[in-house]
MMTF fields as JSON, N, C-alpha, C and O atoms, coordinates in Angstrom:
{
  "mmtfVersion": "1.0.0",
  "mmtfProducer": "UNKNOWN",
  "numBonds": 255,
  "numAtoms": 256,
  "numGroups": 64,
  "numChains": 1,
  "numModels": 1,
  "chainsPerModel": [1],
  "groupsPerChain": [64],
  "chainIdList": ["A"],
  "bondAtomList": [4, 2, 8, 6, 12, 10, 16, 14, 20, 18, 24, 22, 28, 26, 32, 30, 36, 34, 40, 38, 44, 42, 48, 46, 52, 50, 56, 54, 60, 58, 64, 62, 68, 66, 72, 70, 76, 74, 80, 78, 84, 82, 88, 86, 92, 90, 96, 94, 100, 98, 104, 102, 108, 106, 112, 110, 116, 114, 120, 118, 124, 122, 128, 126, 132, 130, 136, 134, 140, 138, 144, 142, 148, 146, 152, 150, 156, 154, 160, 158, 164, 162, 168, 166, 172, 170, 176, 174, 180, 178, 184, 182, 188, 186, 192, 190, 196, 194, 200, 198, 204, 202, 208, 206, 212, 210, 216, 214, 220, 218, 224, 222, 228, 226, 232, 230, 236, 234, 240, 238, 244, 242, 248, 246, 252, 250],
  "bondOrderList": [1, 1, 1, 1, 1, 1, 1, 1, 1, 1, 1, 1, 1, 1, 1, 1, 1, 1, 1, 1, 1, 1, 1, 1, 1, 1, 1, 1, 1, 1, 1, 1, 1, 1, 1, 1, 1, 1, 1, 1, 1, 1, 1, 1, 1, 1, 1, 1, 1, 1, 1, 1, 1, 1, 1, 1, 1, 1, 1, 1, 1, 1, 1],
  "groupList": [{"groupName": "UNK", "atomNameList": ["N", "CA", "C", "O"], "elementList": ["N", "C", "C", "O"], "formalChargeList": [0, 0, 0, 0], "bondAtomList": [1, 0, 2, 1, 3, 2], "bondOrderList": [1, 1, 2], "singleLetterCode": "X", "chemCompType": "L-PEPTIDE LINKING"}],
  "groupTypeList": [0, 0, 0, 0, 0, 0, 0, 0, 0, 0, 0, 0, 0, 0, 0, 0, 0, 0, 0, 0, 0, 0, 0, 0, 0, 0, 0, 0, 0, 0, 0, 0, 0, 0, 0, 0, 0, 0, 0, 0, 0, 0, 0, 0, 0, 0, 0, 0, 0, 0, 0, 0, 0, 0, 0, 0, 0, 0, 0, 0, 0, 0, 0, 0],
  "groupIdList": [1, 2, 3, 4, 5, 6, 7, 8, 9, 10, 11, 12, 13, 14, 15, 16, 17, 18, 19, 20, 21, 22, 23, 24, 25, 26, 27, 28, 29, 30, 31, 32, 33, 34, 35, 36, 37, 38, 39, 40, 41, 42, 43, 44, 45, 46, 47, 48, 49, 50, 51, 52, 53, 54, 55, 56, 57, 58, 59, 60, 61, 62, 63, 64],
  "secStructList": [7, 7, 1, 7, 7, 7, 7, 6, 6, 2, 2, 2, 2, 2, 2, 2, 2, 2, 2, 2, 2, 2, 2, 2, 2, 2, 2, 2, 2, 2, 2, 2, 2, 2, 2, 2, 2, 2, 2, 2, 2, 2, 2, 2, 2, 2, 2, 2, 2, 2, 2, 2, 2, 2, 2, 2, 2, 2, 2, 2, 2, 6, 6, 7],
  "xCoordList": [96.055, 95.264, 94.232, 94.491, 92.941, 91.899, 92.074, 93.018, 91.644, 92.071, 90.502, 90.222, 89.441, 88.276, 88.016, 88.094, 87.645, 87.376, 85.496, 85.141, 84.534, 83.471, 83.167, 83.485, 82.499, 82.598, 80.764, 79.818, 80.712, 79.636, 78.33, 78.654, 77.327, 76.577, 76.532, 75.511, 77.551, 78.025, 76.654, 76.841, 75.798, 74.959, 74.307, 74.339, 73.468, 72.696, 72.689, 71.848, 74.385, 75.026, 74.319, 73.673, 74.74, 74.769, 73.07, 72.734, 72.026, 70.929, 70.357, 69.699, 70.686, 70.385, 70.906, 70.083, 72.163, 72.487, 71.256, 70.751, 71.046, 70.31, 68.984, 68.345, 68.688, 67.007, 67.08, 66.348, 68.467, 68.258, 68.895, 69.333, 68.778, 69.409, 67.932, 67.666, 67.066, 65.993, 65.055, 64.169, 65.131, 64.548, 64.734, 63.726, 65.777, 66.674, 65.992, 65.652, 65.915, 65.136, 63.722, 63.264, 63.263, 61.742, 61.309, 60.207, 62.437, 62.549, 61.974, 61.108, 63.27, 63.436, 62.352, 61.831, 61.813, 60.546, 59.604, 58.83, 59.167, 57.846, 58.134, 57.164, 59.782, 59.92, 59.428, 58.232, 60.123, 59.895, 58.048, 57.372, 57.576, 56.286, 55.444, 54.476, 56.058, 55.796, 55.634, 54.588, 56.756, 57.501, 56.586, 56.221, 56.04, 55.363, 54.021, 53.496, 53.262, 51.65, 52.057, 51.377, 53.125, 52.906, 53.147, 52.954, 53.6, 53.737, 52.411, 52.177, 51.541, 50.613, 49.474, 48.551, 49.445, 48.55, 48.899, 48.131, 50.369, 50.1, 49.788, 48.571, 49.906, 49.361, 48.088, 47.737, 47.266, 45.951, 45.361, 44.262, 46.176, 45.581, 46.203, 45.364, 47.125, 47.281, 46.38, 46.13, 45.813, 44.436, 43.184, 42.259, 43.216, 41.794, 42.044, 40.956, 42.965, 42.707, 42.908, 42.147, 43.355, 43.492, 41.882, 41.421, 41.082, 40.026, 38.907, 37.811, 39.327, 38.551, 39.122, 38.346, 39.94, 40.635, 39.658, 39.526, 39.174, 38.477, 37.324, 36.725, 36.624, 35.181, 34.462, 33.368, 35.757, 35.909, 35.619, 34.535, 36.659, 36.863, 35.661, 35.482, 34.993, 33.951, 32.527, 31.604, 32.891, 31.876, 31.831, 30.998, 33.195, 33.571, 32.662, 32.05, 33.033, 32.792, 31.054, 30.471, 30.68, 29.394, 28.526, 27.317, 29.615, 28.778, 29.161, 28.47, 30.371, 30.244, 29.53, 29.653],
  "yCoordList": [-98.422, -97.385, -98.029, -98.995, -97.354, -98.362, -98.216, -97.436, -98.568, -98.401, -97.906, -97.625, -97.813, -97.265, -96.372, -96.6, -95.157, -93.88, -93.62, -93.569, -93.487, -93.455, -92.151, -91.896, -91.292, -89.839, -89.598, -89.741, -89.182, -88.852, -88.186, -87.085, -88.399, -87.735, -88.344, -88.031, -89.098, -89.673, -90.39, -90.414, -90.775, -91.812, -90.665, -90.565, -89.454, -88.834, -87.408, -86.622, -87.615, -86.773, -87.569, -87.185, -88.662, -89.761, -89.89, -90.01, -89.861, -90.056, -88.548, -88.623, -87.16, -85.776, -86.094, -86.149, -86.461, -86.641, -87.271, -86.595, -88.344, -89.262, -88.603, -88.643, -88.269, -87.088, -86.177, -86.144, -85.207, -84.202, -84.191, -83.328, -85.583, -86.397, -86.749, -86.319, -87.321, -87.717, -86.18, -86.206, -85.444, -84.458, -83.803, -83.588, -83.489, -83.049, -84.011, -83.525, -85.233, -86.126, -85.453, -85.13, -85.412, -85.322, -83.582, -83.217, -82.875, -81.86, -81.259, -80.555, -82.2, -82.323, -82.826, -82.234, -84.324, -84.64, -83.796, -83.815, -83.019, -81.968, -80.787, -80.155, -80.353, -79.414, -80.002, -79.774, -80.89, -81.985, -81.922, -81.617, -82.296, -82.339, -81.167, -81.072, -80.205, -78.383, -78.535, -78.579, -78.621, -78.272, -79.2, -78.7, -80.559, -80.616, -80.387, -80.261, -80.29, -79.451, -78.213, -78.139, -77.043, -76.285, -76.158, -75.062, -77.202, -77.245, -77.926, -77.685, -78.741, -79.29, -78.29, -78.272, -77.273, -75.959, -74.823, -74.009, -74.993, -74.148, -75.03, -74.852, -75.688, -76.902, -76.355, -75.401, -76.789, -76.506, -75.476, -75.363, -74.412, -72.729, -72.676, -72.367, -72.852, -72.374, -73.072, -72.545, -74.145, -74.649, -74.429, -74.78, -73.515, -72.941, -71.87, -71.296, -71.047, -69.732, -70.564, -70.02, -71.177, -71.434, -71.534, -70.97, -72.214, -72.136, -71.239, -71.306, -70.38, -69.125, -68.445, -67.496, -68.299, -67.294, -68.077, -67.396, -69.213, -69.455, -69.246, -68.962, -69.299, -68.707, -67.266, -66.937, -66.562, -65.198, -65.34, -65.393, -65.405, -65.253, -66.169, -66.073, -66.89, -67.256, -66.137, -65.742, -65.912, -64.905, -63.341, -62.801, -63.154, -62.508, -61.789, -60.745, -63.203, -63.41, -63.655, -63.417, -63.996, -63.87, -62.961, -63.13, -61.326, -60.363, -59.732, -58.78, -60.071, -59.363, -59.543, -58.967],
  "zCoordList": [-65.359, -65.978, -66.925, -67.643, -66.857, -67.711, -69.22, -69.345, -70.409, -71.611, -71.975, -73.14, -70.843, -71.7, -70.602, -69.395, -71.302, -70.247, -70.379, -71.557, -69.526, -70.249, -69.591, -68.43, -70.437, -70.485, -70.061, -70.836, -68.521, -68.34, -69.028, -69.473, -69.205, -69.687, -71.598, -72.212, -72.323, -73.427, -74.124, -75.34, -73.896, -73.744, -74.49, -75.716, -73.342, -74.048, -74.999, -75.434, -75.041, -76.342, -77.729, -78.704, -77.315, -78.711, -79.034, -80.212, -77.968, -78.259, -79.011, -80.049, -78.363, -79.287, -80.15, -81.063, -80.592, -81.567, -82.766, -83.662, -82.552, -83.518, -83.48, -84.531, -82.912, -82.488, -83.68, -84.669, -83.266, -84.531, -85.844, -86.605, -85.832, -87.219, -87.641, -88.763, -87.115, -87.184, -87.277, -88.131, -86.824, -86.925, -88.225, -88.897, -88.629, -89.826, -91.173, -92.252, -90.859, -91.776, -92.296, -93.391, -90.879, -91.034, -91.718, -92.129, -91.652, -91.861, -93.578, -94.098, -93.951, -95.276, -95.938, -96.883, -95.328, -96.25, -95.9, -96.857, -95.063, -94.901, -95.914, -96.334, -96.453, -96.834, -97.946, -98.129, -98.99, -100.383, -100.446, -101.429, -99.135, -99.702, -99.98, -100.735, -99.145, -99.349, -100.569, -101.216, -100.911, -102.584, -103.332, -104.396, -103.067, -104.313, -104.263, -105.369, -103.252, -102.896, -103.728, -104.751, -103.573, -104.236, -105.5, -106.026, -106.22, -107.836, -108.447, -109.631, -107.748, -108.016, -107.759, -108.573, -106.477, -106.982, -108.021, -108.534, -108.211, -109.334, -110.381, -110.332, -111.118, -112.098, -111.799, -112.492, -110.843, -111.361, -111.515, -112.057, -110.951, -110.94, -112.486, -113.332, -112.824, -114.336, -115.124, -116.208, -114.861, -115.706, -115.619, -116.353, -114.195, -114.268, -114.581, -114.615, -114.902, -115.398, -117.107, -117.907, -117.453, -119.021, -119.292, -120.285, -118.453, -118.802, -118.632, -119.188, -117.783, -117.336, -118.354, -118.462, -119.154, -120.29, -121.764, -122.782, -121.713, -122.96, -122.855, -123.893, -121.678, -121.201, -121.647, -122.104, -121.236, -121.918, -123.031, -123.613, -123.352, -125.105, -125.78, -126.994, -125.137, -125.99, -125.667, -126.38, -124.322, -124.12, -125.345, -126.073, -124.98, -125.919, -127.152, -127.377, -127.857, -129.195, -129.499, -130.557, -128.701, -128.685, -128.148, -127.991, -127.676, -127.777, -128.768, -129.13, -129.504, -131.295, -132.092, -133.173]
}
């Protein structure tokens, strides 16, 4: 009786395997970089309205 059985088709279990391990990878860093594009547009949208809010207010003040 043989002591190694090799299980048809085994080869390209093991290769999906590593694919959507690899996929799962690539997953994550596209999500991470989502995540920081969108903290870096809000960063700058909250600084252009900080400065669109002093524009005003100087406008403001210079029609009193």
């Amino acid at each position: 009786m043989p002591e190694h059985v090799h299980l048809i088709g085994a080869e390209e279990v093991s290769r999906a395997g590593s694919q959507i391990s690899s996929a799962a990878g690539d997953m994550q860093r596209a999500a991470s970089s989502l995540d920081q594009s969108l903290f870096n547009l809000r960063q700058y949208l909250d600084d252009w309205l900080n400065r669109f809010e002093c524009v005003l207010n100087e406008h403001k003040k210079k029609e009193e």
